[in-house]
N, C-alpha and C positions, 0 to 999 in steps of 0.2 A: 322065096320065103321073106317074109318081113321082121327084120331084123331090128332089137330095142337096142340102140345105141347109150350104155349108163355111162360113161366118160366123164368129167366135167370140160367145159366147155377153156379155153377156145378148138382144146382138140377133136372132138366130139363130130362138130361140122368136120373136119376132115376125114375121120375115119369113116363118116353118114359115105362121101364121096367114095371112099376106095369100095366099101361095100354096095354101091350103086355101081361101080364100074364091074364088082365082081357078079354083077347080074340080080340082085337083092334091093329088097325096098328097105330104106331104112326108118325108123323113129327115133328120133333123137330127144331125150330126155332122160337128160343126166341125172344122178342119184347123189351127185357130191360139187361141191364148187370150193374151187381154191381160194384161199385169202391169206396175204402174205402177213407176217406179222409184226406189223412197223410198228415203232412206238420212239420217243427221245429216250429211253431206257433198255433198245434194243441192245442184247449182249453182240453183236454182230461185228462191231470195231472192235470190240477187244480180243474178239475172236480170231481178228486178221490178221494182228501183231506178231510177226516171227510164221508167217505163215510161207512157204513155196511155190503154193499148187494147189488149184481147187479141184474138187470132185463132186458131182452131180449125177444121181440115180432114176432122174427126170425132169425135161423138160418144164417140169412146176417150178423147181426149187433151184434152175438156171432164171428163169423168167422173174419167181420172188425177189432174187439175190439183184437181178439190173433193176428192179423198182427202188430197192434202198442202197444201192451203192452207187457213186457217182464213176461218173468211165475213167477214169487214173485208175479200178481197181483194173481193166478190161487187159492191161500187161501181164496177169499173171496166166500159166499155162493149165491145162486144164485136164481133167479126165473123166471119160463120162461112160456109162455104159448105155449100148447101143448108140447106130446111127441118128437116129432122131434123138436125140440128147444131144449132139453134138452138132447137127444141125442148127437146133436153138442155140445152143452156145456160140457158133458163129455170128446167126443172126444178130446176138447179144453185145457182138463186140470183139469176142475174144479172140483172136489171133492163133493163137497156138493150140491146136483141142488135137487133143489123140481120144478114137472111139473106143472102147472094149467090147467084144461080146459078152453073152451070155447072160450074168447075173454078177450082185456085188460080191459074191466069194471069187469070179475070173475078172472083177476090176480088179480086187487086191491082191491078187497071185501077178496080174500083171505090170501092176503099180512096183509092187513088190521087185520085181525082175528087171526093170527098167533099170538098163547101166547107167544112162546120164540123167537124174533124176533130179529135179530140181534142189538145193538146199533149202532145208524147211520142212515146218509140217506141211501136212495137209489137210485141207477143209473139207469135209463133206458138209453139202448146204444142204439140207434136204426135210421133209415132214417132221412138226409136232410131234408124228407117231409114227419111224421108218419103218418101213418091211421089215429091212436088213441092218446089221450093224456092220457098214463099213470100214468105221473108226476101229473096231473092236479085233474084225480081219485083219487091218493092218498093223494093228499092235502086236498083235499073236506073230507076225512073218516080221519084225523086226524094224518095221515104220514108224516114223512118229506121225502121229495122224490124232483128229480131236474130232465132235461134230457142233453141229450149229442151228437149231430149227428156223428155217425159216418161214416156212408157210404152213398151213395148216388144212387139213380136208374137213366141210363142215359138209353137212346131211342137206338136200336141195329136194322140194318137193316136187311130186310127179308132174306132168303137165296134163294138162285134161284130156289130150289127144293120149295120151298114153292109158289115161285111168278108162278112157273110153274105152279102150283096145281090150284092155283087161275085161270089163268087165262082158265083152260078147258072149256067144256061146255059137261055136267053140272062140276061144280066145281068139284077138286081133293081130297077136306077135306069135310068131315058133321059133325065134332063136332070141337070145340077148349076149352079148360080148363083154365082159372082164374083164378092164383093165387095172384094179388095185383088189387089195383084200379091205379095203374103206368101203369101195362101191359092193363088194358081197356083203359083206356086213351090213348094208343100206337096203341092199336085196333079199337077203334072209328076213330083214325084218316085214318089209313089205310081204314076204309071200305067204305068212301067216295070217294076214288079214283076207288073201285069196288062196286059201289051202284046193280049190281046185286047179289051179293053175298049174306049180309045175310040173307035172306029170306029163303036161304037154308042151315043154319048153327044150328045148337044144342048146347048152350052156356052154360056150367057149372064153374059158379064163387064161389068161396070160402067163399064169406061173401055177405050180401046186401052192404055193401062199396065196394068192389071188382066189383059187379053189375050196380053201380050207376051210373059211366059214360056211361054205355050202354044202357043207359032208353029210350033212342030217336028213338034206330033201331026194327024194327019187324022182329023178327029170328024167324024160323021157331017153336024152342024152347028155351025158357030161365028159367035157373033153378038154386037153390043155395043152397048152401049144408046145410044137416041139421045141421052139425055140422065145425068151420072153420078147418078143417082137408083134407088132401087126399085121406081118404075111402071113405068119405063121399060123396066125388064128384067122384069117383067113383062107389059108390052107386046108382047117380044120372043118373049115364050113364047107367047102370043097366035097370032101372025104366019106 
């Protein structure tokens, strides 16, 4: 099956690879691209002031946060949900990263739970427009905890290779991958310009939020991973 990679990029190429290893052609073109949001009026430093511990809900917003902070911040420990969060955050610099699974409600149960917990709040860096509200989890379980945007998902047009794809008959793609409810919401809107299309698309989202905006269309398949990770939906495509 040839599978529409919408990701933004630099992750996109990697997921094209896992989905070529899982036997799948893939097309990549992204529906979103990241951009951090630097300015000499970033609230970001004052953000840091009395801080303990960061927390990172993606690979974006560990990646936003080392383009504007210099490495003296890279001492502070860290918490991320999922392995690939945590991966980047190494890469990043950071020394001490504990992973969480699941979603930010089992970051902050576990944040929460943590006996040696740093003193301080904590940072979540993360989207303009989060999924989740992490800050807000750990307020409610008894944390002091703030958030911080720092990057933002803006809308990335198709690439020709993909409007080509679309536009065959029958289509050139049967499945596309979910990885935010940014890139659905980028996908809803596209697929009203090709209202014959989803019917015959196979749609693996990362989360039921990732899903949500797609509630409206009848695809041939829609499905969401057992776990918010990329085996998982990869599993999916499997199944």
């Amino acid at each position: 099956m040839r599978i529409w990679i919408t990701r933004a990029e630099p992750d996109a190429h990697r997921t094209a690879a896992a989905v070529s290893a899982a036997g799948h052609r893939p097309l990549v073109s992204p529906l979103i691209r990241i951009a951090p949001l630097g300015s000499a009026a970033h609230p970001l430093a004052k953000a840091l002031v009395g801080v303990g511990a960061l927390a990172f809900t993606s690979a974006n917003g560990v990646r936003a946060l080392a383009q504007l902070r210099p490495l003296s911040d890279r001492h502070l420990p860290v918490f991320t949900v999922g392995a690939a969060t945590a991966g980047a955050a190494r890469a990043a610099g950071f020394a001490a990263v504990a992973a969480g699974d699941s979603d930010v409600t089992a970051l902050a149960k576990a944040i929460a739970a943590e006996s040696d917990r740093p003193a301080g709040a904590i940072l979540h860096c993360g989207a303009l427009e989060p999924a989740g509200d992490l800050a807000g989890e750990l307020d409610r379980r008894g944390v002091d905890a703030r958030f911080v945007a720092v990057y933002e998902s803006l809308p990335q047009a198709p690439t020709a290779e993909l409007l080509a794809a679309l536009r065959q008959d029958p289509p050139g793609v049967g499945g596309v991958l979910i990885h935010s409810a940014r890139a659905a919401e980028e996908l809803a809107a596209l697929l009203t310009q090709f209202p014959a299309l989803a019917p015959t698309l196979t749609v693996i989202c990362i989360s039921k939020a990732a899903a949500e905006p797609l509630k409206a269309f009848k695809f041939a398949r829609r499905a969401v991973a057992a776990k918010p990770n990329e085996a998982a939906m990869l599993a999916q495509l499997a199944s």
